[in-house]
TORZA-384951 format. One record per atom (N, C-alpha, C): residue number from 1; atom name; y negated, z, x. Coordinates in steps of 0.1 Angstrom, whole numbers, plus 5000, padded with zeros to 4 digits. Atoms other than C-alpha are relative to their C-alpha. Example, Ala and Ser with C-alpha at 12.3 -4.5 7.8 and 13.67 -1.06 7.14 Angstrom:
REM residues 2
<pt><n>1</n><atom>N</atom><c2>5012</c2><c3>5000</c3><c1>5009</c1></pt>
<pt><n>1</n><atom>CA</atom><c2>5045</c2><c3>5078</c3><c1>5123</c1></pt>
<pt><n>1</n><atom>C</atom><c2>4988</c2><c3>5000</c3><c1>5009</c1></pt>
<pt><n>2</n><atom>N</atom><c2>5011</c2><c3>5000</c3><c1>4991</c1></pt>
<pt><n>2</n><atom>CA</atom><c2>5011</c2><c3>5071</c3><c1>5137</c1></pt>
<pt><n>2</n><atom>C</atom><c2>4989</c2><c3>5008</c3><c1>4992</c1></pt>
REM end
This chain:
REM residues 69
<pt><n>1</n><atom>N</atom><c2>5000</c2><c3>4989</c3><c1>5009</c1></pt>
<pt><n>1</n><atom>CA</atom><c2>4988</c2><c3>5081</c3><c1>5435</c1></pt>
<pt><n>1</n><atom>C</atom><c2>4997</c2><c3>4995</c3><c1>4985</c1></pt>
<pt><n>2</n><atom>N</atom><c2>4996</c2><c3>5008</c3><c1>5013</c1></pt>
<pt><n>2</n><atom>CA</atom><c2>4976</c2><c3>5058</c3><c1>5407</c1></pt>
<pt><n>2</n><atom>C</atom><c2>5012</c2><c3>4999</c3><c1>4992</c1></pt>
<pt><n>3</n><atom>N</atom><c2>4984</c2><c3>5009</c3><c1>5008</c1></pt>
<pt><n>3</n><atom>CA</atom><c2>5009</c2><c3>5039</c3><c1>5398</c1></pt>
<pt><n>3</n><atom>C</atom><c2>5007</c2><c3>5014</c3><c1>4993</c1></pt>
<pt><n>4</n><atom>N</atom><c2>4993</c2><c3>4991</c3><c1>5007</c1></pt>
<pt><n>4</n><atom>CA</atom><c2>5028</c2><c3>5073</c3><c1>5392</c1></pt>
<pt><n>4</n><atom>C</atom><c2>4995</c2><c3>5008</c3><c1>4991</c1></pt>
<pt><n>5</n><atom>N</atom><c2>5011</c2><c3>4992</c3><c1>5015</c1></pt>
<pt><n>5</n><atom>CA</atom><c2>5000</c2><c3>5094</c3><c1>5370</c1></pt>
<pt><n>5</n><atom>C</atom><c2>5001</c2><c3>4987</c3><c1>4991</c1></pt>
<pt><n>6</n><atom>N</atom><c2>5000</c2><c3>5016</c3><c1>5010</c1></pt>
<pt><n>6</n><atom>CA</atom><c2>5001</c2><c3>5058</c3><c1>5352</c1></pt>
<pt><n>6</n><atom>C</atom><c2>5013</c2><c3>5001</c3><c1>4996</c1></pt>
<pt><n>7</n><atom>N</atom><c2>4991</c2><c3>5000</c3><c1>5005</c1></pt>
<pt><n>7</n><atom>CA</atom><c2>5032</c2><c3>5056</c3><c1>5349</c1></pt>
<pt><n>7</n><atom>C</atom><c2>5011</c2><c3>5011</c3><c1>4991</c1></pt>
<pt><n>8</n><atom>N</atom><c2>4998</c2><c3>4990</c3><c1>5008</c1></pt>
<pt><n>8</n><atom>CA</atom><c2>5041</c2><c3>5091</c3><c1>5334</c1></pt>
<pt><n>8</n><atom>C</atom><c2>4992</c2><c3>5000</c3><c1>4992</c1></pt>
<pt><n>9</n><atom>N</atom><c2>5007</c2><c3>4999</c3><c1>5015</c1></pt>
<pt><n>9</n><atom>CA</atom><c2>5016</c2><c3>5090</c3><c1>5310</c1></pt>
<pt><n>9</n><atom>C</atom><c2>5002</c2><c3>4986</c3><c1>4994</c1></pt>
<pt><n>10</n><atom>N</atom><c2>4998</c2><c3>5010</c3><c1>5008</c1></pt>
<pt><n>10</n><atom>CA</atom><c2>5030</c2><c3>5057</c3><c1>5298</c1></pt>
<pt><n>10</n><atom>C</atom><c2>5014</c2><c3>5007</c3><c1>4994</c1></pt>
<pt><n>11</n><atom>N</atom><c2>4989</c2><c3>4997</c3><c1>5002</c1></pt>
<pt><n>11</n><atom>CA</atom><c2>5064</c2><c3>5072</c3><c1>5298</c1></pt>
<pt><n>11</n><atom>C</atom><c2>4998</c2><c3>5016</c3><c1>4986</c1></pt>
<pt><n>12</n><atom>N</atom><c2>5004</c2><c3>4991</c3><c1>5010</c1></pt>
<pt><n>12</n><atom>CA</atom><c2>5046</c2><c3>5103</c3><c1>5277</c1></pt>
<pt><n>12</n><atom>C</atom><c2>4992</c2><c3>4993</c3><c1>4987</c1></pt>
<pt><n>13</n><atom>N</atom><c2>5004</c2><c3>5009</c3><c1>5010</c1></pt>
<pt><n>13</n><atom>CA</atom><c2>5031</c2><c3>5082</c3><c1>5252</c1></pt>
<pt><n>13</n><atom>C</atom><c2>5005</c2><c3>5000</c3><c1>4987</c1></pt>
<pt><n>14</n><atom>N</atom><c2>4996</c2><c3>4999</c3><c1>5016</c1></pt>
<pt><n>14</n><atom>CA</atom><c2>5054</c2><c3>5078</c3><c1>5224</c1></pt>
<pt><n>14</n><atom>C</atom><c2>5006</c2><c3>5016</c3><c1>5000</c1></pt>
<pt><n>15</n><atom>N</atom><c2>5001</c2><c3>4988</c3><c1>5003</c1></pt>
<pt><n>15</n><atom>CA</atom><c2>5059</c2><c3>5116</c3><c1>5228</c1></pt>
<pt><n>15</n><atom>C</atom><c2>4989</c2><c3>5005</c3><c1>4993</c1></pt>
<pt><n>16</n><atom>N</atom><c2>5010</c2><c3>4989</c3><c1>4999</c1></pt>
<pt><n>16</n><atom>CA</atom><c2>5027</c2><c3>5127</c3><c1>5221</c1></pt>
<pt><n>16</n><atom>C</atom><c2>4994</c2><c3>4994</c3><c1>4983</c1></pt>
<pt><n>17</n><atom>N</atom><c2>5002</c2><c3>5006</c3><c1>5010</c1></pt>
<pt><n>17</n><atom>CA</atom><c2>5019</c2><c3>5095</c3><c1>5193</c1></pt>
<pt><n>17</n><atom>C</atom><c2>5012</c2><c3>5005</c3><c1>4989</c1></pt>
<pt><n>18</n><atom>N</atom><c2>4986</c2><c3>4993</c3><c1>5013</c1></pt>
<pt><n>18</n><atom>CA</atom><c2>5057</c2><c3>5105</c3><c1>5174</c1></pt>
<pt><n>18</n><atom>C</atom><c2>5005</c2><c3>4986</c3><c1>4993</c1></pt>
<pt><n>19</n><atom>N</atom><c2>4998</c2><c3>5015</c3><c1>5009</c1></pt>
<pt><n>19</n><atom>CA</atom><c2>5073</c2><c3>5080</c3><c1>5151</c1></pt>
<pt><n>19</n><atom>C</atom><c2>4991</c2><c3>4994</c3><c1>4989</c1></pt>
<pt><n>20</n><atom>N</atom><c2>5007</c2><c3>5007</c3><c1>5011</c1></pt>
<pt><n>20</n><atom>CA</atom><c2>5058</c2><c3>5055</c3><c1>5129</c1></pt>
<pt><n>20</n><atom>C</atom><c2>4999</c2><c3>5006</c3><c1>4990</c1></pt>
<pt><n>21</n><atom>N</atom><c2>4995</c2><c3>4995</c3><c1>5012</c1></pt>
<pt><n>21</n><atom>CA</atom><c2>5054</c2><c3>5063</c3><c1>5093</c1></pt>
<pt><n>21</n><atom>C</atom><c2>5006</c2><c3>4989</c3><c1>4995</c1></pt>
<pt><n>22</n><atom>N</atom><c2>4992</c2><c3>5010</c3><c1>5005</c1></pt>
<pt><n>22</n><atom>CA</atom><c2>5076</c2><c3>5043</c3><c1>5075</c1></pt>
<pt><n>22</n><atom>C</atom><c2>4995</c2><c3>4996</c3><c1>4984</c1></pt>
<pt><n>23</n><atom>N</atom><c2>5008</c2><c3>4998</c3><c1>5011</c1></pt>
<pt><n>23</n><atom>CA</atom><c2>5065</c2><c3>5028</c3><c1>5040</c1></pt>
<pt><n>23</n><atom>C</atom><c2>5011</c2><c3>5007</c3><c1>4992</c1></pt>
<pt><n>24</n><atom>N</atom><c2>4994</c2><c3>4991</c3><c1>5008</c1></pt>
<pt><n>24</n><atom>CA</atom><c2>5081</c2><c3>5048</c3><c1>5011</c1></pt>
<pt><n>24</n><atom>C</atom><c2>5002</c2><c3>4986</c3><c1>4987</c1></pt>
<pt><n>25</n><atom>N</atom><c2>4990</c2><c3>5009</c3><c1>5006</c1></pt>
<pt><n>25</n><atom>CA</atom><c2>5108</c2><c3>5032</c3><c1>4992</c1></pt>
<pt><n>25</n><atom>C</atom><c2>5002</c2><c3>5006</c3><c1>4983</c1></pt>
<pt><n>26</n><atom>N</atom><c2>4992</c2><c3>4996</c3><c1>5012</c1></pt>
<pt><n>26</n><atom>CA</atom><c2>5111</c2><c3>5055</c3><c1>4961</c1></pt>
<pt><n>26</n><atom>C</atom><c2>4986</c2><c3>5011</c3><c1>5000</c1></pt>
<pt><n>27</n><atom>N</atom><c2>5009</c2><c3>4988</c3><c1>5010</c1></pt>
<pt><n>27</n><atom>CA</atom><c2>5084</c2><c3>5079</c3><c1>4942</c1></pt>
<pt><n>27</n><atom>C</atom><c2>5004</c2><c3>5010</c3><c1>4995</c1></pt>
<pt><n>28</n><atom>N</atom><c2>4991</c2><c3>4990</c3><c1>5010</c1></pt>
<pt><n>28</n><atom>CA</atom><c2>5094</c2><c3>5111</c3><c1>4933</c1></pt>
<pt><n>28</n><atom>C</atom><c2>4993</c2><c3>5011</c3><c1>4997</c1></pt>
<pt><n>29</n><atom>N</atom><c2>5004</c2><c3>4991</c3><c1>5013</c1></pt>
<pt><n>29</n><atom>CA</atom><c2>5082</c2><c3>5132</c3><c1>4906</c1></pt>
<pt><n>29</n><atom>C</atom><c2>5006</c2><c3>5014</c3><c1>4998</c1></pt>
<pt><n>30</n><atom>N</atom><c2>5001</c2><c3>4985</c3><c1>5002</c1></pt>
<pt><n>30</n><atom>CA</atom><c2>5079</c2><c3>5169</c3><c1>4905</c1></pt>
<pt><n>30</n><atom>C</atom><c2>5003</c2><c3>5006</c3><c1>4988</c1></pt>
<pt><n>31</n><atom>N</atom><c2>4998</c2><c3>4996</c3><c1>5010</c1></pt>
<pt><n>31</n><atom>CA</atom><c2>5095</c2><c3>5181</c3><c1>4870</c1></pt>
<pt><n>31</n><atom>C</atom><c2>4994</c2><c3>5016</c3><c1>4998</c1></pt>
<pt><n>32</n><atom>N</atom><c2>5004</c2><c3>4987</c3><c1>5002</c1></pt>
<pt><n>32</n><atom>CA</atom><c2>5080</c2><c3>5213</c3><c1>4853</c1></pt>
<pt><n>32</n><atom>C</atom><c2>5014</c2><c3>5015</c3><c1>5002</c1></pt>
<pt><n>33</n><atom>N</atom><c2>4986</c2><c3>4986</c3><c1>5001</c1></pt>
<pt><n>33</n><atom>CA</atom><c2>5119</c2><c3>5231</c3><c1>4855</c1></pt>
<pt><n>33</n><atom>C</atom><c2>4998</c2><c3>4998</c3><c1>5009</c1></pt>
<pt><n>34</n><atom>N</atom><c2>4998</c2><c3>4998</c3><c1>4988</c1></pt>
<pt><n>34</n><atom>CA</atom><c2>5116</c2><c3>5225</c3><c1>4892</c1></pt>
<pt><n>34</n><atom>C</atom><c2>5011</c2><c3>4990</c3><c1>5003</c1></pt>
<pt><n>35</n><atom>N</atom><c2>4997</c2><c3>5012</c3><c1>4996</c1></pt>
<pt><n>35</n><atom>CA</atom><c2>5135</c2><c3>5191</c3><c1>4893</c1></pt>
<pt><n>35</n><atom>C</atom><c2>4995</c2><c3>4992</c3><c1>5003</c1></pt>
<pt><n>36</n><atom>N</atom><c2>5006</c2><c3>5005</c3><c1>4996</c1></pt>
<pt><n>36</n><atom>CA</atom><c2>5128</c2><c3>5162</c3><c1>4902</c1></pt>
<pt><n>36</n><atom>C</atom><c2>5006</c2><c3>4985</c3><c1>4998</c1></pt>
<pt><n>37</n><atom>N</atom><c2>4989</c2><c3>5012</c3><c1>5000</c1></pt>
<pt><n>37</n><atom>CA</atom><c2>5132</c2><c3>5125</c3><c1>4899</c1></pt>
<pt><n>37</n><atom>C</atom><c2>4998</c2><c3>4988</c3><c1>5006</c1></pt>
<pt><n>38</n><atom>N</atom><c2>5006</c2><c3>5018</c3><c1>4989</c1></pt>
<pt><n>38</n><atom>CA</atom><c2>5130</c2><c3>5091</c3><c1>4922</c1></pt>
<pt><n>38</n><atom>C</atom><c2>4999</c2><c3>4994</c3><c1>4994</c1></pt>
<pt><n>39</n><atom>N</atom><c2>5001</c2><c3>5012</c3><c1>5006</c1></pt>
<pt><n>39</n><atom>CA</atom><c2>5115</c2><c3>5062</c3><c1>4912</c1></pt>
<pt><n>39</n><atom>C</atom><c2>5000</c2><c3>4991</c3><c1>5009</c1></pt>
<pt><n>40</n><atom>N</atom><c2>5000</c2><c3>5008</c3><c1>4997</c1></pt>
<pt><n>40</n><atom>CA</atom><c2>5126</c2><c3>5032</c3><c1>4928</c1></pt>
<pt><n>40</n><atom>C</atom><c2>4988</c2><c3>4985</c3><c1>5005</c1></pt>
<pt><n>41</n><atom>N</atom><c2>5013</c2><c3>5007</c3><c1>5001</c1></pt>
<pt><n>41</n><atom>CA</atom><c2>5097</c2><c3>5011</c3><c1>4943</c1></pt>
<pt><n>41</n><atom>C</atom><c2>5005</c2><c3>4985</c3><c1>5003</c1></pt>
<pt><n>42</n><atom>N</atom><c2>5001</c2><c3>5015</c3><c1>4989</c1></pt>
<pt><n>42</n><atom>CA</atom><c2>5100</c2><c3>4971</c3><c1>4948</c1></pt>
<pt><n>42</n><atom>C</atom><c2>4997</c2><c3>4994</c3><c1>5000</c1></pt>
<pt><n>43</n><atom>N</atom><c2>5009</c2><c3>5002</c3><c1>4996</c1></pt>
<pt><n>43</n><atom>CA</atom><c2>5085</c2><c3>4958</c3><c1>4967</c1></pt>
<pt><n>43</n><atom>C</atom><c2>5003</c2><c3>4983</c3><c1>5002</c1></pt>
<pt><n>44</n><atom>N</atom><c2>4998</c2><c3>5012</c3><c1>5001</c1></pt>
<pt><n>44</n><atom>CA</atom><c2>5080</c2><c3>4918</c3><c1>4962</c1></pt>
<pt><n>44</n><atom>C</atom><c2>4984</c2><c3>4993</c3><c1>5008</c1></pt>
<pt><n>45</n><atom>N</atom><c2>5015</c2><c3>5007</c3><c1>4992</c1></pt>
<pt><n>45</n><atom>CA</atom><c2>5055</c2><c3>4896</c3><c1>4984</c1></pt>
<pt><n>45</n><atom>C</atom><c2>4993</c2><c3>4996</c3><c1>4991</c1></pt>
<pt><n>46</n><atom>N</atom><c2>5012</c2><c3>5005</c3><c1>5005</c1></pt>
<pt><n>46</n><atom>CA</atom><c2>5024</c2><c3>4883</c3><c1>4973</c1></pt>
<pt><n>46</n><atom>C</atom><c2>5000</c2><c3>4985</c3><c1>4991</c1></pt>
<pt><n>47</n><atom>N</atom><c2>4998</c2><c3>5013</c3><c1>5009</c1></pt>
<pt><n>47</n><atom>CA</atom><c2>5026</c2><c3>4852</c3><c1>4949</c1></pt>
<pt><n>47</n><atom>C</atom><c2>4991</c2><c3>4991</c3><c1>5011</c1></pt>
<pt><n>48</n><atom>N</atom><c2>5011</c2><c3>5014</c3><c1>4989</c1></pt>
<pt><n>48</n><atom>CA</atom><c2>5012</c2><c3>4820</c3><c1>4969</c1></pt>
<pt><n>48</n><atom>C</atom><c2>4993</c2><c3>4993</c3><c1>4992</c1></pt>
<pt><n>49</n><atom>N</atom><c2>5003</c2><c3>5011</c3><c1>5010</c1></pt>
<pt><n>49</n><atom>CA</atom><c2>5005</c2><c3>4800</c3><c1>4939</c1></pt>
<pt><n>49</n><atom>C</atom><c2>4987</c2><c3>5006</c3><c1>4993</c1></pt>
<pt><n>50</n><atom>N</atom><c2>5009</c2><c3>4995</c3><c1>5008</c1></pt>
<pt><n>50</n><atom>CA</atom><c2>4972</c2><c3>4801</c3><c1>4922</c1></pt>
<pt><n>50</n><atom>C</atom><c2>5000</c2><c3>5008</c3><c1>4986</c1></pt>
<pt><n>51</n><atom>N</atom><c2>4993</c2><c3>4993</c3><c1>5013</c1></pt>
<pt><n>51</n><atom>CA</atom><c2>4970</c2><c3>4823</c3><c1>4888</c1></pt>
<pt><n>51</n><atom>C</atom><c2>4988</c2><c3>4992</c3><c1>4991</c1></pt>
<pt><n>52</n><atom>N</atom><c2>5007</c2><c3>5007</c3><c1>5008</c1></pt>
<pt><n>52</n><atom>CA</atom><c2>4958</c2><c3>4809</c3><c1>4858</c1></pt>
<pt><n>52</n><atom>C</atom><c2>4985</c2><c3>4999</c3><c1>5001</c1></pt>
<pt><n>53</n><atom>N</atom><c2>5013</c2><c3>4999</c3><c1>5002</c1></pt>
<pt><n>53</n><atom>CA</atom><c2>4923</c2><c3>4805</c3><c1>4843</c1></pt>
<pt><n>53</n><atom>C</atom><c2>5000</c2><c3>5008</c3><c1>4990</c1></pt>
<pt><n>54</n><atom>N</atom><c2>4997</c2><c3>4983</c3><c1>5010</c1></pt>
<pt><n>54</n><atom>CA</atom><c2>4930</c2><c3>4831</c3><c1>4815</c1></pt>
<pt><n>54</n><atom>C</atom><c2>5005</c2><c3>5010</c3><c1>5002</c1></pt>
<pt><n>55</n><atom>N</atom><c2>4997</c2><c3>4983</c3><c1>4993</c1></pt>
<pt><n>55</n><atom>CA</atom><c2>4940</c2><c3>4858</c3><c1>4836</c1></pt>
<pt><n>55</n><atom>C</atom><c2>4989</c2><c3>5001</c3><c1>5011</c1></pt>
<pt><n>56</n><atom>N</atom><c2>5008</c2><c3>4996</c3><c1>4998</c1></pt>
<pt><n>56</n><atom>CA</atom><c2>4912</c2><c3>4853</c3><c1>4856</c1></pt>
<pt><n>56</n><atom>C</atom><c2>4984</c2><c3>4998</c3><c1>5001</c1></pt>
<pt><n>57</n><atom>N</atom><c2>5011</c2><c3>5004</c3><c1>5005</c1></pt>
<pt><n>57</n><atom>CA</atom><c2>4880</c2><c3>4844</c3><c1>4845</c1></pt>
<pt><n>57</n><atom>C</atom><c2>4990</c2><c3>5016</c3><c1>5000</c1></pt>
<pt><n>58</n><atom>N</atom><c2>5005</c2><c3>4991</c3><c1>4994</c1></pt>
<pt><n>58</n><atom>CA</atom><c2>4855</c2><c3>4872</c3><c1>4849</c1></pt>
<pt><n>58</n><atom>C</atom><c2>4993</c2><c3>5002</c3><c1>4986</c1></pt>
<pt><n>59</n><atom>N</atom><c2>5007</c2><c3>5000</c3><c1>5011</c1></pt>
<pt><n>59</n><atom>CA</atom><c2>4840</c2><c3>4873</c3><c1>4815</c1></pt>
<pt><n>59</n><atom>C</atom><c2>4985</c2><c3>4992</c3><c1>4997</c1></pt>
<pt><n>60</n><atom>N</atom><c2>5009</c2><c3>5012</c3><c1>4999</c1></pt>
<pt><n>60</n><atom>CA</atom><c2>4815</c2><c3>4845</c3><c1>4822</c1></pt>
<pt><n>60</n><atom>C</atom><c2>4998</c2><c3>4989</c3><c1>4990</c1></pt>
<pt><n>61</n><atom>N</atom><c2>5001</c2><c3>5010</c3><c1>5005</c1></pt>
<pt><n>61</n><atom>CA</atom><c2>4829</c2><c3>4821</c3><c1>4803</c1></pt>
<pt><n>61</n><atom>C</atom><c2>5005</c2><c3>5004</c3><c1>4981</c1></pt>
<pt><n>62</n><atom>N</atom><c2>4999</c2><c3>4995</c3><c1>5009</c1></pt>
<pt><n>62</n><atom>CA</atom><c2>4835</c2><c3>4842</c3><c1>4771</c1></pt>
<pt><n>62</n><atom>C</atom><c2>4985</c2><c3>4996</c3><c1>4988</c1></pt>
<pt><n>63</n><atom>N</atom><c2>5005</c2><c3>5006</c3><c1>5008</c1></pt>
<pt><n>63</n><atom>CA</atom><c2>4820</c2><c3>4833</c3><c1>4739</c1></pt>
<pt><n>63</n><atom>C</atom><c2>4987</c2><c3>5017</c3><c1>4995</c1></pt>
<pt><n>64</n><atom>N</atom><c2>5011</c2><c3>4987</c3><c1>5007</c1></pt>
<pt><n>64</n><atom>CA</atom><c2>4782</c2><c3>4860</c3><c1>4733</c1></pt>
<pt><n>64</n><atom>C</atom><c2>5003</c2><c3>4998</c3><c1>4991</c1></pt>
<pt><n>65</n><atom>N</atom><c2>5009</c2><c3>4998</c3><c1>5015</c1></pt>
<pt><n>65</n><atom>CA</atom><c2>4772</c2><c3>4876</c3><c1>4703</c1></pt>
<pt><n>65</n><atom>C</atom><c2>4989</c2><c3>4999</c3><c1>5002</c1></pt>
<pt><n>66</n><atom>N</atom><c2>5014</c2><c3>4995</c3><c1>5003</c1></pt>
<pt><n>66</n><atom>CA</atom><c2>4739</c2><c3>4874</c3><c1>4694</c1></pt>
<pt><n>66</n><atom>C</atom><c2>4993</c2><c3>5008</c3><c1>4993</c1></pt>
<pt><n>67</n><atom>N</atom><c2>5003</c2><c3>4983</c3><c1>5004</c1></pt>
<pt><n>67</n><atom>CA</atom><c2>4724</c2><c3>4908</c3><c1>4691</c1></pt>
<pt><n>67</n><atom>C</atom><c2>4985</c2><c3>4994</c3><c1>4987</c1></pt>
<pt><n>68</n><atom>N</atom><c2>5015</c2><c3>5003</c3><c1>5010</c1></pt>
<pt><n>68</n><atom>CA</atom><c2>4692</c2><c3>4892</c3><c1>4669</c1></pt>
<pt><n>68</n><atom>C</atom><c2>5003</c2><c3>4995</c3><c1>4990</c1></pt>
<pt><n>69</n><atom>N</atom><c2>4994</c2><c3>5002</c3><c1>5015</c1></pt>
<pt><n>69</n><atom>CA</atom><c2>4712</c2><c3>4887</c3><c1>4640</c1></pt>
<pt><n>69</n><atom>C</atom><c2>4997</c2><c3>5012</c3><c1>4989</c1></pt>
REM end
């Protein structure tokens, strides 16, 4: 009796989950006349390479004022 309750609720499964969501390719903007307009999204992997030291430096190594002037 197992195997077959098992095996219909495997077979019901992606009924009940539905499809994936898919990521979204284009942005689209709501106009006040009731238009509307896509924006193209794209989508580029992640850089592998390190990024400078002047893009990111945390504000640590920036030159104080001294307020007791």
């Amino acid at each position: 009796m197992t195997g077959p309750v098992l095996a219909s609720i495997l077979v019901l499964l992606p009924l009940a989950v539905g499809p994936l969501p898919q990521p979204a390719r284009t942005i689209t903007a709501k106009l006040c006349n009731g238009g509307a307009v896509e924006i193209p999204i794209d989508r580029k992997p992640a850089r592998e390479e390190p990024c400078t030291v002047k893009a990111c430096h945390a504000g640590s190594c920036r030159k104080r004022f001294d307020l007791a002037q």
